[in-house]
BAFIDREN-201367 format. One record per atom (N, C-alpha, C, O): residue in one letter; x, y, z. Coordinates in steps of 0.05 Angstrom, whole numbers, plus 5000, padded with zeros to 4 digits. Example, Ala and Ser with C-alpha at 12.3 -4.5 7.8 and 13.67 -1.06 7.14 Angstrom:
REM residues 2
A526448865156 A524649105156 A526449345156 A528549345169 S525749555142 S527349795143 S525850015157 S526850235161 
//
This chain:
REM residues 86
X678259075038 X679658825030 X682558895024 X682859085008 X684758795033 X686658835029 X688458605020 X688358375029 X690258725000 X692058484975 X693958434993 X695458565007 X693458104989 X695957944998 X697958004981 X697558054957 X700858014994 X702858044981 X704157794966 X703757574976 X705657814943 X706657654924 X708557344935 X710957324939 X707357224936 X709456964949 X711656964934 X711656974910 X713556974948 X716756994934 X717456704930 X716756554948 X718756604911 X719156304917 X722056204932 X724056324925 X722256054944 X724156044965 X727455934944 X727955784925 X728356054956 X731456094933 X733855774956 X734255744980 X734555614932 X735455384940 X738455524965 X739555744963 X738955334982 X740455375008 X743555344977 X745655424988 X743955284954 X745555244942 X746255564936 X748255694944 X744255654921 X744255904911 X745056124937 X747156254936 X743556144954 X743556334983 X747656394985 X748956604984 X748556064988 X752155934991 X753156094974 X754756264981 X752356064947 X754256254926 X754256464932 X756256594928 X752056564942 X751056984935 X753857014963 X755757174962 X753456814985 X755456925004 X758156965001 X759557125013 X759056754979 X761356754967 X762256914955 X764557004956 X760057024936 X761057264924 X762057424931 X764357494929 X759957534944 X759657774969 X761857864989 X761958085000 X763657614994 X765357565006 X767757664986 X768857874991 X768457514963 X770757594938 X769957964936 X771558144940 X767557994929 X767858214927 X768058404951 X767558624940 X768358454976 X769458574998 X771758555006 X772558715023 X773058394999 X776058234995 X777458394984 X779558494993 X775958434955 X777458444924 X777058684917 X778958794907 X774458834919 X773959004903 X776159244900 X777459344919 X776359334868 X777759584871 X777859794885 X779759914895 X774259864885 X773560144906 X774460094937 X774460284952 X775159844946 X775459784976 X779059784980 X780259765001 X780059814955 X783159834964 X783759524948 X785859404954 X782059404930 X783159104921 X784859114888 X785159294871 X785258924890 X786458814861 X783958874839 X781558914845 X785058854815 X781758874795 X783058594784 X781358424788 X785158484774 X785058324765 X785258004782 X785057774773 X785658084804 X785157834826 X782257834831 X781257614834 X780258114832 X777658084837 X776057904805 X773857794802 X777557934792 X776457864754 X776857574759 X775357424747 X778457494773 X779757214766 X778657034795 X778156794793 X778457124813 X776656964833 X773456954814 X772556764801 X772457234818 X769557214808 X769756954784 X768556744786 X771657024762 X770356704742 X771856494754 X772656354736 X772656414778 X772356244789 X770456094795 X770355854792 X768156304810 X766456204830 X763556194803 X761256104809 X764356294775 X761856324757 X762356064744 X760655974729 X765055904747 X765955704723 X764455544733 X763855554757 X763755374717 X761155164715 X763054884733 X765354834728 X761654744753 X762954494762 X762954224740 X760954084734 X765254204733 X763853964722 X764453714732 X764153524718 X765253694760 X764253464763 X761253404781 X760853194793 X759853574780 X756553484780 X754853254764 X755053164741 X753053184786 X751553014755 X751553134738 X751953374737 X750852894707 X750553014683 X746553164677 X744553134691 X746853264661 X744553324656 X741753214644 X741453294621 X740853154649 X737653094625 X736653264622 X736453464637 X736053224603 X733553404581 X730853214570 X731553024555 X729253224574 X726653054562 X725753294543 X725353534545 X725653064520 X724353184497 X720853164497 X719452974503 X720053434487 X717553444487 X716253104475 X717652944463 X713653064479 X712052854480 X709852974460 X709753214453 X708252814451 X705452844448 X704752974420 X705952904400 X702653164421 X702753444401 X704853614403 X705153704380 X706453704419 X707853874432 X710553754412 X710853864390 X712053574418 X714253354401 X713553374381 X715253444365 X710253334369 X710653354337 X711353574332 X713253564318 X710553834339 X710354034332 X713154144336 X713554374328 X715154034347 X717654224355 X719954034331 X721954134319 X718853734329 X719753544307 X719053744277 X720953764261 X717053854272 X715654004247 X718054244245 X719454274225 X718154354262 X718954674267 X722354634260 X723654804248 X723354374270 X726154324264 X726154184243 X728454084243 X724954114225 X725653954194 X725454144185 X727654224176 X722454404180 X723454564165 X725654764174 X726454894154 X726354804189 X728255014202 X731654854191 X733854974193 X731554674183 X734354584181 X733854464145 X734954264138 X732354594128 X731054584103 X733854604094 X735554744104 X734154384069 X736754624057 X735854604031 X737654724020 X734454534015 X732954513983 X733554773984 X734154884005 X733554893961 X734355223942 X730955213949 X729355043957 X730555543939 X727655713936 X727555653905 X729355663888 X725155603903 X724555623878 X724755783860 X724855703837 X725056083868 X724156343854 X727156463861 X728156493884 X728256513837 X731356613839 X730256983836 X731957163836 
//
């Protein structure tokens, strides 16, 4: 019997675009290749800076037992009453 290998999960055509981009700044840029370090520093957080004009985001808050329980965990976690015992 022999083990099937691990299904990899397929990586978005978005993500694949960036890795090429990079890949690209850094063969460009890199110091070891004859590049700039501070032109390679300043493209790279280019291409890491967040877009903001993308949709905005949602978040759904837990439901159910799950909601109570994360509602519980954040009342007491944001407690501010003193300890009884000095």
């Amino acid at each position: 019997m022999t083990a099937m290998p691990a299904a990899q999960p397929e990586r978005p055509r978005a993500d694949a675009a960036a890795r090429r981009a990079r890949r690209a700044v850094l063969r460009a840029h890199h110091p070891d290749l004859g590049g700039d370090p501070a032109e390679l520093i300043h493209r790279l957080a280019a291409l890491t800076r967040p877009d903001t004009s993308s949709r905005p985001v949602v978040v759904r808050r837990p439901r159910g037992l799950r909601g109570l329980v994360a509602w519980w965990r954040e009342r007491r976690r944001r407690r501010t009453r003193p300890p009884r015992v000095h």
